[in-house]
Backbone as a ProteinNet text record, in pm:
[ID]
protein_1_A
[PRIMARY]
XXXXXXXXXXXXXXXXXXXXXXXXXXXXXXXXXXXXXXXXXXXXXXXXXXXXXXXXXXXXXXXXXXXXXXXXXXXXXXXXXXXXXXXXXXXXXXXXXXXXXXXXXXXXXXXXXXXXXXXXXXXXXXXXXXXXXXXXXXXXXXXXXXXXXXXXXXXXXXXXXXXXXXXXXXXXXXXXXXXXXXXXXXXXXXXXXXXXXXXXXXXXXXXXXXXXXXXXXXXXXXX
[TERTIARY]
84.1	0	88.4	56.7	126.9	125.6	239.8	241.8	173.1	89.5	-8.6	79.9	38.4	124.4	10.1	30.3	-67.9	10.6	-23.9	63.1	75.3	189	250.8	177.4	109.9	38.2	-101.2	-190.1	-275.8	-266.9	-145.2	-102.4	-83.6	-25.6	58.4	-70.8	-163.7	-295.2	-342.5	-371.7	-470.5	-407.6	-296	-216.3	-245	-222.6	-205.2	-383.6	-486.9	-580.4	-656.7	-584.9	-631.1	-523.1	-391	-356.8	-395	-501.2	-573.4	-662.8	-760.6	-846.2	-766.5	-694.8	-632.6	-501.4	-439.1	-289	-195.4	-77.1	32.5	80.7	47.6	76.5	-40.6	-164.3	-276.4	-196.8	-216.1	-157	-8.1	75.3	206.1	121	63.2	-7.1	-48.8	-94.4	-143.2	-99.9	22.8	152.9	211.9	274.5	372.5	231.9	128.8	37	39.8	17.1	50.3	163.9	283.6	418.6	495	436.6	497.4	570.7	627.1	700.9	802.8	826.9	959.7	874.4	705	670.2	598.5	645	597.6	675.8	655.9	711.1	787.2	775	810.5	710.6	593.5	494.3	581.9	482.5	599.9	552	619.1	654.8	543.4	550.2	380	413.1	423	373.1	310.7	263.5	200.2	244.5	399.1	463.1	421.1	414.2	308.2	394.1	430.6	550.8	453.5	353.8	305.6	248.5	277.6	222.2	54.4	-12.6	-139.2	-140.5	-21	-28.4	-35.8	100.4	71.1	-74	-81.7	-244	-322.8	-306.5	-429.4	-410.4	-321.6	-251.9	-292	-245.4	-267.1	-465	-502.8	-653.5	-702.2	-642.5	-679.1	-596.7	-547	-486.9	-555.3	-623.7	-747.9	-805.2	-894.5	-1024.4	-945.5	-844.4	-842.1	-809.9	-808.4	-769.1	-867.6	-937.4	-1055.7	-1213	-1219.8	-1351.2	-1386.8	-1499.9	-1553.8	-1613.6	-1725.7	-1748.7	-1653.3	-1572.3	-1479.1	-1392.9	-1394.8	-1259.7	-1395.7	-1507.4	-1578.5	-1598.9	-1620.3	-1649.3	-1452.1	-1370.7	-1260.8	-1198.2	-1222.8	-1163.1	-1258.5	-1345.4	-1499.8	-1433.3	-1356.7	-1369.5	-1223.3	-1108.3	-985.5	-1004	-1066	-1142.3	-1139.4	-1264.7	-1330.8	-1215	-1103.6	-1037.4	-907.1	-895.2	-784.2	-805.9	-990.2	-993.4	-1003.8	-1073.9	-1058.5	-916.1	-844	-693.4	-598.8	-649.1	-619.1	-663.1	-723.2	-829.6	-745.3	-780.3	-719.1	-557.8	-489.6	-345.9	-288	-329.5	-256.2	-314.5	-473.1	-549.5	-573.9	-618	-670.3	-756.4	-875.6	-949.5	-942	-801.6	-734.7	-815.3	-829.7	-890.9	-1012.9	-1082.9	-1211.5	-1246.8	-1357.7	-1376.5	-1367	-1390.4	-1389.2	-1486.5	-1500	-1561.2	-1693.1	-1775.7	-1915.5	-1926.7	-1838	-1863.1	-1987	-1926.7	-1967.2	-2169.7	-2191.4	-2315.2	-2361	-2340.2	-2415.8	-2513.1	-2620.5	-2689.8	-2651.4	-2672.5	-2572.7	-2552.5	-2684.6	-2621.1	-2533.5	-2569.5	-2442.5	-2292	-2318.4	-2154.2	-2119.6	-2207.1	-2124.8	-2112.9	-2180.3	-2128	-2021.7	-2012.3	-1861.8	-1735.4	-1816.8	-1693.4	-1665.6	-1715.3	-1649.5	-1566.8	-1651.8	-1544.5	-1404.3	-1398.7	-1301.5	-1174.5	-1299.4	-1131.8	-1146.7	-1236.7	-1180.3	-1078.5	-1068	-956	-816.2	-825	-717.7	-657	-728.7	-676.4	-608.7	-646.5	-609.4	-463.6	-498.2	-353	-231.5	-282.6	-173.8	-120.4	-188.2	-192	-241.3	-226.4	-289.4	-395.3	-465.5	-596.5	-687.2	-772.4	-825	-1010.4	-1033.2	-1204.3	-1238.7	-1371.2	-1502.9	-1622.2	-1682.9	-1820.2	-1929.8	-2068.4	-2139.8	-2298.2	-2389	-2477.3	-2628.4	-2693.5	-2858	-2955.3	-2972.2	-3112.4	-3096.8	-3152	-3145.3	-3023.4	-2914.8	-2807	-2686.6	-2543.8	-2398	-2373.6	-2276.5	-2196.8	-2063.2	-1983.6	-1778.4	-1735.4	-1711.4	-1653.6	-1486.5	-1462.3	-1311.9	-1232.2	-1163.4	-1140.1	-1033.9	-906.3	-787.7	-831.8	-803.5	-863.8	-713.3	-675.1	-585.5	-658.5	-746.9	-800.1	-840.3	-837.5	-904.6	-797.3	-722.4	-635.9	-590.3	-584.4	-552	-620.8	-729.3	-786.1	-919.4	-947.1	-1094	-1216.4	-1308.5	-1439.3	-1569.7	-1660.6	-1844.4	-1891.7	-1816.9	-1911.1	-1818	-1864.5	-1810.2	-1743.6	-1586.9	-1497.5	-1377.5	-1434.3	-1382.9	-1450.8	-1410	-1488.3	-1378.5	-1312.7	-1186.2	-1204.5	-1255.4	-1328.9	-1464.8	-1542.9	-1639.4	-1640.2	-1564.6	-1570.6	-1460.4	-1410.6	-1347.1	-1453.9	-1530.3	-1682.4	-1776.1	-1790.2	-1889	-1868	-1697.6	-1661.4	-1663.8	-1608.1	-1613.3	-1721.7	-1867	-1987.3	-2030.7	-1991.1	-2024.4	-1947.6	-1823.9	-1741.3	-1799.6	-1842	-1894.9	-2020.6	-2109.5	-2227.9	-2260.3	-2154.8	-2128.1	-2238.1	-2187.7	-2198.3	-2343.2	-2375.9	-2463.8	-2416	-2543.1	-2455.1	-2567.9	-2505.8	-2586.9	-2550.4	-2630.3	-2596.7	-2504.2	-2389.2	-2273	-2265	-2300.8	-2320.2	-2230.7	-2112.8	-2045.7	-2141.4	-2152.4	-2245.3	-2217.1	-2081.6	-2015.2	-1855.3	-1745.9	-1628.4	-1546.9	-1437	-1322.4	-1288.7	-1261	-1210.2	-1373.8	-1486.9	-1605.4	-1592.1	-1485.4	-1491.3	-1539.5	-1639.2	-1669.5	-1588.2	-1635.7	-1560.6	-1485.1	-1520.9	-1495.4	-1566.3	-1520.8	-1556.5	-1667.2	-1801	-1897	-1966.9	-1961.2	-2006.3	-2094.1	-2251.5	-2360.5	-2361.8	-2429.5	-2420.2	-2553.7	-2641.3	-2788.4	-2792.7	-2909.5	-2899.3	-3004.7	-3094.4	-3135.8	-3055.5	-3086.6	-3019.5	-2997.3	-2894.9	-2826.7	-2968.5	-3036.6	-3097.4	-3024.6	-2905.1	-2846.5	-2695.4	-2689.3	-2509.1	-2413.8	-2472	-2385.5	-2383.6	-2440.4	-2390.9	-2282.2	-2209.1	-2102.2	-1997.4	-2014	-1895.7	-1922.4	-1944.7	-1958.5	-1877.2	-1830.2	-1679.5	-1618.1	-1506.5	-1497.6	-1388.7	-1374.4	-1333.2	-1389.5	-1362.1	-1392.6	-1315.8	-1333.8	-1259.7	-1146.6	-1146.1	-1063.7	-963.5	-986.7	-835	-758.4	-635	-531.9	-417.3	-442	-373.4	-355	-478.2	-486.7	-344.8	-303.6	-195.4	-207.5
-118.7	0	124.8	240.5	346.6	452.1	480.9	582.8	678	713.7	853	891.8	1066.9	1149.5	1270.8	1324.4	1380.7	1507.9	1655.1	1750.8	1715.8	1778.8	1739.7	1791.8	1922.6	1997.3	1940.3	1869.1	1804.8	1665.4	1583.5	1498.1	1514.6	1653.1	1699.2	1744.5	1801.8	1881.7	1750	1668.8	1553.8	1455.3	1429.6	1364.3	1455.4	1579.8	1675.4	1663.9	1660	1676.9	1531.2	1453.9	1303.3	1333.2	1388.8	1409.2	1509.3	1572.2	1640.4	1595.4	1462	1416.6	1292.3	1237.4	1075.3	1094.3	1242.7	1256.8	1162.2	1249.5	1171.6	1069.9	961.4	834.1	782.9	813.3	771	762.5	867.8	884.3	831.2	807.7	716.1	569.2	541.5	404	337	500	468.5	420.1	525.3	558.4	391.7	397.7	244.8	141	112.2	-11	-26.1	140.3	145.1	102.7	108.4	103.1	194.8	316.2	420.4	513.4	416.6	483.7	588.7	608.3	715.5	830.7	824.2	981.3	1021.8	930.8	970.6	1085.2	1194.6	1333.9	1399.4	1346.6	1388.4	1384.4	1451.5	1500.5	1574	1503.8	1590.9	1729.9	1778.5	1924.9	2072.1	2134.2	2212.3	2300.1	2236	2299.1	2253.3	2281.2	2220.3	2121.5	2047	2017.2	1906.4	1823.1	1663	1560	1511.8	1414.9	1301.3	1363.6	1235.6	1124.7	983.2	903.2	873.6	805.6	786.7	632.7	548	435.8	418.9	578.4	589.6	673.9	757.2	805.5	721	585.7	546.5	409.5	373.1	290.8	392.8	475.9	559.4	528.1	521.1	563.7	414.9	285	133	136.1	169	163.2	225.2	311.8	364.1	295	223.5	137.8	52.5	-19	-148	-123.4	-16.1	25.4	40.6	91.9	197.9	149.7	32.3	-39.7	112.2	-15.4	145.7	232.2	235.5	358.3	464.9	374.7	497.3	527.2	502.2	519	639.9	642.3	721.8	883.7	830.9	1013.2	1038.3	962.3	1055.9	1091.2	1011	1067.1	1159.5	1193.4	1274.3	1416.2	1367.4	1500.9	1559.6	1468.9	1537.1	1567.2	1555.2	1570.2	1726.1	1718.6	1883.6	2001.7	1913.4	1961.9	2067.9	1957.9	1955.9	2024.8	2041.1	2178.5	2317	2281.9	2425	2507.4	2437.1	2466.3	2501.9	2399.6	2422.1	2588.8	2558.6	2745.9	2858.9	2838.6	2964.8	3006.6	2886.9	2830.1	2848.8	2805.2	2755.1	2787.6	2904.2	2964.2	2833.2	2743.2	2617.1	2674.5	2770.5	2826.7	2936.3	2970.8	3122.5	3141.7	3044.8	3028.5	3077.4	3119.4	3125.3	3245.2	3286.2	3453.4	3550.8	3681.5	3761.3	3798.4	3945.3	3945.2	3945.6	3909.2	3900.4	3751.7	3666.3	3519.1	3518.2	3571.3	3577.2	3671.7	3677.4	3788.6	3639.6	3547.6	3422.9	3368.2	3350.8	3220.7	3084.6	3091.2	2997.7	2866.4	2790.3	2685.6	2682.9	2842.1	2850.2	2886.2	2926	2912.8	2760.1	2700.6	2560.9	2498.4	2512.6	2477.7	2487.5	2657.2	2674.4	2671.4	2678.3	2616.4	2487.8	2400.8	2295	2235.9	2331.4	2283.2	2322.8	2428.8	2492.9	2421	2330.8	2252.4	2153.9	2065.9	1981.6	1972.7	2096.8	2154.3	2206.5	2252.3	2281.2	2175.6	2092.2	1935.9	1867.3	1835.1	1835.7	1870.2	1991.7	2084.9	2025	2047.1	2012.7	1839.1	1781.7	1630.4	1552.6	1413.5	1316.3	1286.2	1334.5	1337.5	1381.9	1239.2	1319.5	1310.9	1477.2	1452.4	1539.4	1553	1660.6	1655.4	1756.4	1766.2	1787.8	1653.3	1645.1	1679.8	1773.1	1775	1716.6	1720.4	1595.6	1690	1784.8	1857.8	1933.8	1838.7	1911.8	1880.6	1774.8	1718.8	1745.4	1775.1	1743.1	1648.5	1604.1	1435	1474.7	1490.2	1553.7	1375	1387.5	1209.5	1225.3	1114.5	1106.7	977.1	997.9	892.4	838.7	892.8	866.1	909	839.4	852.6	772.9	898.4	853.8	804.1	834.9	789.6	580.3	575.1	390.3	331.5	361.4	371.3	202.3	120.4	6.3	-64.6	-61.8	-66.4	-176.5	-270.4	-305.3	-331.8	-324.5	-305	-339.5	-343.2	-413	-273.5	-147.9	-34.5	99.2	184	293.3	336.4	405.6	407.1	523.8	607.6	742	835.3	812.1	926.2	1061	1052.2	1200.7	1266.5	1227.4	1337.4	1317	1243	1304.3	1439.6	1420.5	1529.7	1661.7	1643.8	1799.7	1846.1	1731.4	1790.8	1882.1	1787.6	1855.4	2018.3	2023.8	2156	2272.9	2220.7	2297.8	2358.5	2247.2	2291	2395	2396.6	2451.4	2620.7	2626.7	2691	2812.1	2737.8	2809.2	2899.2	2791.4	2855.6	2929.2	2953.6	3073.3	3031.1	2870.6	2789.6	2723.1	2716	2602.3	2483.4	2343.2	2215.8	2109.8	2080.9	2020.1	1838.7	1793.8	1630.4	1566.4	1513.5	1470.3	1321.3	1227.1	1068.7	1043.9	933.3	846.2	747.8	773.4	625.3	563.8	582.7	476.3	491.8	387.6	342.6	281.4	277.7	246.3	127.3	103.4	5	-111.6	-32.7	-181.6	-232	-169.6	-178.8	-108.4	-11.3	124.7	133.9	247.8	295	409.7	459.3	595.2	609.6	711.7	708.9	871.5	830.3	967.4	962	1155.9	1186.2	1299	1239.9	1332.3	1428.4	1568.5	1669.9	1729.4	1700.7	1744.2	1885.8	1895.7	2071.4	2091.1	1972.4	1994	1991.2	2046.6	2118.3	1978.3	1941.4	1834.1	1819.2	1705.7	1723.9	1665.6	1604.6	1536.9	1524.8	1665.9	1694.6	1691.8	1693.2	1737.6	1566.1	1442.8	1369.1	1318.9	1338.6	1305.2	1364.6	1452.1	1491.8	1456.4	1317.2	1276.6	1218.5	1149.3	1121.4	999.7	983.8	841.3	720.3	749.9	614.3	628.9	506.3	544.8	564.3	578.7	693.2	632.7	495.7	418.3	400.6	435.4	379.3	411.9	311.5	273.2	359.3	392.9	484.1	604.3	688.4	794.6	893.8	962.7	1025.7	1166.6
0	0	0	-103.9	-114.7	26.7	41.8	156.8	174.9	239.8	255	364.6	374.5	479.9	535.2	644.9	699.9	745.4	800.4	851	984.5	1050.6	1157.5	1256.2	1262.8	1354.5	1373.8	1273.8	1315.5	1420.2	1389.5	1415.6	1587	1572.2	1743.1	1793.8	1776.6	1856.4	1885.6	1801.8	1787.9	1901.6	1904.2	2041.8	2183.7	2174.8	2284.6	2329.9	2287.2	2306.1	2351.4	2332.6	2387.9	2548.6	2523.2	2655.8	2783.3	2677.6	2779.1	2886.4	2811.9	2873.7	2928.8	2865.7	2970.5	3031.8	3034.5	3093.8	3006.9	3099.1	3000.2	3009.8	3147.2	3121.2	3011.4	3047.1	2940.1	2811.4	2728.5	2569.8	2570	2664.4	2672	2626.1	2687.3	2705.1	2543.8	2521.4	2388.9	2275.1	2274.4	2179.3	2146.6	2274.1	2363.8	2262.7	2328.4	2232.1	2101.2	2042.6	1890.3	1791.3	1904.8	1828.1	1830	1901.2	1887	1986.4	2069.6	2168.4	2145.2	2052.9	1973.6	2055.9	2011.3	2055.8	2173.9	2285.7	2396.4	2454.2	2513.8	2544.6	2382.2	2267.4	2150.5	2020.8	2044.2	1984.3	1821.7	1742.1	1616.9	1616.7	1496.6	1509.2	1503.9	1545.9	1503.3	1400.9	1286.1	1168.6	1058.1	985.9	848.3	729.1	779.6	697.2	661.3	597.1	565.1	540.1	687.4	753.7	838.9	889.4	946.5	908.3	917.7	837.3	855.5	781.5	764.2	874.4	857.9	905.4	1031.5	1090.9	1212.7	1270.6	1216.6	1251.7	1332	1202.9	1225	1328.6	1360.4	1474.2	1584.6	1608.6	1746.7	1792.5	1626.2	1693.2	1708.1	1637.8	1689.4	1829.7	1881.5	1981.5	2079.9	2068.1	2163.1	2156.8	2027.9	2070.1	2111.7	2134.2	2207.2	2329.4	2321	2489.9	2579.9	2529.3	2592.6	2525.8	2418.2	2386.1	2269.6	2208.5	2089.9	2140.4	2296.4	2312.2	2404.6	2442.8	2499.9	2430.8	2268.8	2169.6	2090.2	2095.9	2059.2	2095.3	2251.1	2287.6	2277.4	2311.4	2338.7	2152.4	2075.2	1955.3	1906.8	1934.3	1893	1952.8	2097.2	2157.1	2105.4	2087.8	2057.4	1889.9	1783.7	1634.9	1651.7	1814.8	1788.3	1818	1939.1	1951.9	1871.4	1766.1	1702.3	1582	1529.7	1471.8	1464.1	1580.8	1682.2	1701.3	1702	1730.6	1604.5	1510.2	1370.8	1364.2	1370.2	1301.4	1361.9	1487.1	1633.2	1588.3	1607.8	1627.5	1473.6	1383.4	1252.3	1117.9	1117.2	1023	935.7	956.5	856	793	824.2	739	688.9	661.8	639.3	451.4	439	259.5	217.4	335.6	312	240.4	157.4	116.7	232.5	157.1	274.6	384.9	401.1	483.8	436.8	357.5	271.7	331.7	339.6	375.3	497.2	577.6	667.3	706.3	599.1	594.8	546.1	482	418.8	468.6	458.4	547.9	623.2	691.8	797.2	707	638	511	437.4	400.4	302.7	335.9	455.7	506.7	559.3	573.3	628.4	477.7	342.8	300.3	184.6	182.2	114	202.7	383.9	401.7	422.2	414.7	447.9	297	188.6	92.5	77.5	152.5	175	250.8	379.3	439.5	371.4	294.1	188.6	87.6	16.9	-78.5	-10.5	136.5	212.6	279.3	311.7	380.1	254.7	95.6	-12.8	25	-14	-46.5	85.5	186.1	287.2	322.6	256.4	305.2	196.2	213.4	104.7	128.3	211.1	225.8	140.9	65.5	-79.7	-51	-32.4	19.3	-71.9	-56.5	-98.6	-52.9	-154.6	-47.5	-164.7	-145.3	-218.1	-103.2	-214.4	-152	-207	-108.1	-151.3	-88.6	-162.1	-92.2	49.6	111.3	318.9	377.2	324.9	322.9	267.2	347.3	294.6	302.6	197.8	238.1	224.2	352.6	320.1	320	193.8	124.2	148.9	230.4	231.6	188.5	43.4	-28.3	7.6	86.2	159.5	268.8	411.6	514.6	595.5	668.1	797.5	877.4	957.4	1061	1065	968.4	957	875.3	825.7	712.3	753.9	662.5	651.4	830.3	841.5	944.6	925.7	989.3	966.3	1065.2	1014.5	1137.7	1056.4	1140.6	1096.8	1101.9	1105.2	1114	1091.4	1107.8	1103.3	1251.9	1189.2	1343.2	1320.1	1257.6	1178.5	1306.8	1407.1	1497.7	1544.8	1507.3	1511	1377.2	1311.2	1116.5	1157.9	1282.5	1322.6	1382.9	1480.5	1596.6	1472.9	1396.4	1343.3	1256.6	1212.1	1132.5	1194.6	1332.6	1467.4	1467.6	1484.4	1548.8	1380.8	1332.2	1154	1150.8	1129.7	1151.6	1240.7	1367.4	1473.2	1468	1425.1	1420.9	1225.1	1156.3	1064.1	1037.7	1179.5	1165.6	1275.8	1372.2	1477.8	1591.3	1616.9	1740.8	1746	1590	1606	1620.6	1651.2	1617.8	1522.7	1431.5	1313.8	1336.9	1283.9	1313.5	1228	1222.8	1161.4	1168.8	1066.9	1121.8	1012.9	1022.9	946.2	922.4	750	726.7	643.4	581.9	492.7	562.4	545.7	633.9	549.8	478.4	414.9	510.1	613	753.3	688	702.8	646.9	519.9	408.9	263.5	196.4	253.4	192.1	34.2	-32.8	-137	-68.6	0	73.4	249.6	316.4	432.3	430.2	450.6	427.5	504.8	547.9	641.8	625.1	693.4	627.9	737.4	708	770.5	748.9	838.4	839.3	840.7	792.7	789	957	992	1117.8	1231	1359.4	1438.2	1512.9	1523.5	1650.9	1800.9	1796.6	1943.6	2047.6	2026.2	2115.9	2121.3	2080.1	2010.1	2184.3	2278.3	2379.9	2433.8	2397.3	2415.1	2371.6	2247.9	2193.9	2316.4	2397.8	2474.9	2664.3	2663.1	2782.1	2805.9	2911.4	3010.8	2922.9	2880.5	2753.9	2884.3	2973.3	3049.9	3158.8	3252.5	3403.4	3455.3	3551.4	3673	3725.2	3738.7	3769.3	3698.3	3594.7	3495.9	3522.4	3539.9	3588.6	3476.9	3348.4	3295.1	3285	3349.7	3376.2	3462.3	3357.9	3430.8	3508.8
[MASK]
+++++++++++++++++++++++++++++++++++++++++++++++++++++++++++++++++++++++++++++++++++++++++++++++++++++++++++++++++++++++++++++++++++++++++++++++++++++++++++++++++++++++++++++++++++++++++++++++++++++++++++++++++++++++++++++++

C-alpha cells in the first residue's frame, strides 16, 4: 500500500488533546500499544509540513479502541477531532482560505457549506488526504477517499470518529456555534468505497452527548 502522509500539527494537537483528557501516562499508554514509543514526550513538530504518516495516525486511533472499547474510543476521539480543529483554526489559520468578509453575511447553510469545501480543498492541499463535499437537498456528504483515521484498518461499522468530531466543530465553528448532526455512514475500515459523512442541515438534538466522560474513573492509565 502506497504511503499517505498527513501535517505534523494536526497529528501533534490531535495527540495533545487526547492528553488532555487521559494525561500523560494515558496517551504514553497509547503511543507504547501502537508502536509508537519514539513519541511519547516527543509530539511531532507544530507545523504544516506533511511528515506524518497515515499508518501511524491510524494505529494511534486502533490503539485507543483497544484500549478503551468502541465507546470509549468514541467520545474521546470525537472530543480530541473537535479539539484539534478548533486549534487548527485559532493556532494555525486552517481556514485562512475562506472569502472575505461578505462570507460571513451568508446564510448559515451557506456558510457551512462553502466552508467545508473549503477545508476539503485545504486538507487536499496540505496532506494526502483526498475529500469533498457532495450535496442531496437538506443534506452534505464531506466524502473522504484517503482517510488517515481507519487507514488500513478493519471493522463491521463505522470508526472514523476524530473526522467526526473535526466535522462537529467545523460545523459549529462556521455557523457561529450552532450544532448540526454529523453521522459516518459509509467506512473504508467496512470496505466502503470511501468514508462519508452526512451533515444534516437539522439542528443536533443530542449533540452534547457526543462529549460525555470516555473512560472510568478508575483507569489505571490515567496520568
Amino acid at each position: 500500500m502506497e504511503r499517505r502522509l498527513y501535517p505534523n500539527k494536526l497529528a501533534r494537537v490531535y495527540l495533545a488533546a487526547i492528553e488532555d483528557v487521559m494525561g500523560s501516562n494515558g496517551v504514553a499508554a497509547i503511543l507504547r500499544l501502537a508502536k509508537l514509543g519514539d513519541l511519547v514526550g516527543n509530539y511531532p513538530p507544530d507545523d504544516f509540513d506533511c511528515e506524518f504518516s497515515f499508518e501511524d495516525f491510524s494505529a494511534v486511533n486502533q490503539a485507543i479502541q483497544e484500549m478503551y472499547g468502541p465507546h470509549g474510543a468514541r467520545g474521546l476521539c470525537l472530543r480530541a477531532g473537535r479539539t484539534t480543529l478548533r486549534r487548527a483554526i485559532t493556532d494555525g489559520g486552517l481556514m485562512a482560505d475562506l472569502p472575505g468578509p461578505a462570507f460571513r453575511l451568508l446564510p448559515v447553510w451557506a456558510r457551512v457549506k462553502v466552508g467545508l469545501a473549503t477545508l476539503a480543498e485545504t486538507l487536499a492541499r496540505l496532506s494526502d488526504q483526498v475529500s469533498h463535499v457532495e450535496e442531496y437537498g437538506e443534506k452534505l456528504a464531506f466524502v473522504v477517499e484517503e482517510c488517515p483515521e481507519c487507514w488500513a484498518r478493519s471493522s463491521d461499522g463505522p470508526i472514523c470518529f476524530g473526522n467526526t468530531g473535526m466535522l462537529q466543530e467545523a460545523v459549529h465553528w462556521l455557523s457561529a456555534g450552532e450544532e448540526f448532526s454529523v453521522i459516518e455512514t459509509e467506512c473504508m475500515a467496512r470496505g466502503d468505497y470511501a468514508c462519508t459523512f452526512v451533515i444534516s442541515r437539522e439542528l443536533a438534538e443530542h449533540a452534547a452527548e457526543d462529549l460525555d466522560a470516555v473512560q472510568p474513573a478508575d483507569d489505571p492509565a490515567r496520568g
